[in-house]
N, C-alpha and C positions, 0 to 999 in steps of 0.2 A: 791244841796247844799253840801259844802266839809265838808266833816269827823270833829269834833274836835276832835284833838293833843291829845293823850293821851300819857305824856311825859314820868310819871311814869311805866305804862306798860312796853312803848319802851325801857328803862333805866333799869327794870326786865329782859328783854327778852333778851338784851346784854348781860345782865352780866350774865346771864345762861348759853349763848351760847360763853363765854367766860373760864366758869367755867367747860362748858364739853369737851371741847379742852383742856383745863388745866388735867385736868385730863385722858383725853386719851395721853398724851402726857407724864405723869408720870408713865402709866401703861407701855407704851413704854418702858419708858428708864430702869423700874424695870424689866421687862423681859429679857433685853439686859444686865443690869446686871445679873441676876442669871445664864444667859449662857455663860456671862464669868466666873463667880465663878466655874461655873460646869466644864468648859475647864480646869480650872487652875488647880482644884482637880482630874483632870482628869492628866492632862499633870504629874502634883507633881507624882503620884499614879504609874507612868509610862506606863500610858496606854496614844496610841496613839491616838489623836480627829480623827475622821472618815474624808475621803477626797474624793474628786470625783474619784479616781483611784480608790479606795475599793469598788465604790459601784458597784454595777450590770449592767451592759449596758443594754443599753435600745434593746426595739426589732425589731427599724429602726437600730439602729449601727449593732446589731446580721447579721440581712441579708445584710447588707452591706459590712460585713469581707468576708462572704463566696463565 
C-alpha cells in the first residue's frame, strides 16, 4: 500500500532546506565582505595586501631551484 502525501511536512522540509542555503549564502557573501573592508584599510593604511611572491615557496619549488 503507498505512503499517504504528507503535503505539509514536505512544504516544511522545502522551505528549511531553502532557508539554510539562504543563509549559508549570506554568511558567504558577509565574509567576502569584511575581507574587502579589511584590504581596503589595509591598502588606505599603506600596507601592501599579501601576494603570492611574498609568501614562502613551497618544498617541491625549494628542490626544484637547486
Amino acid at each position: 500500500m503507498a505512503r499517504k502525501p504528507n503535503y505539509r511536512f514536505e512544504r516544511f522540509e522545502r522551505e528549511k532546506a531553502k532557508a539554510a542555503k539562504k543563509a549559508a549564502r549570506a554568511e558567504a557573501k558577509a565574509k567576502k565582505s569584511e575581507a574587502r573592508k579589511a584590504e581596503k584599510l589595509a591598502l588606505e593604511a599603506g600596507e601592501a595586501p599579501p601576494t603570492d611572491e611574498d609568501a614562502a615557496p613551497l618544498d617541491d619549488q625549494a628542490d626544484q631551484a637547486e
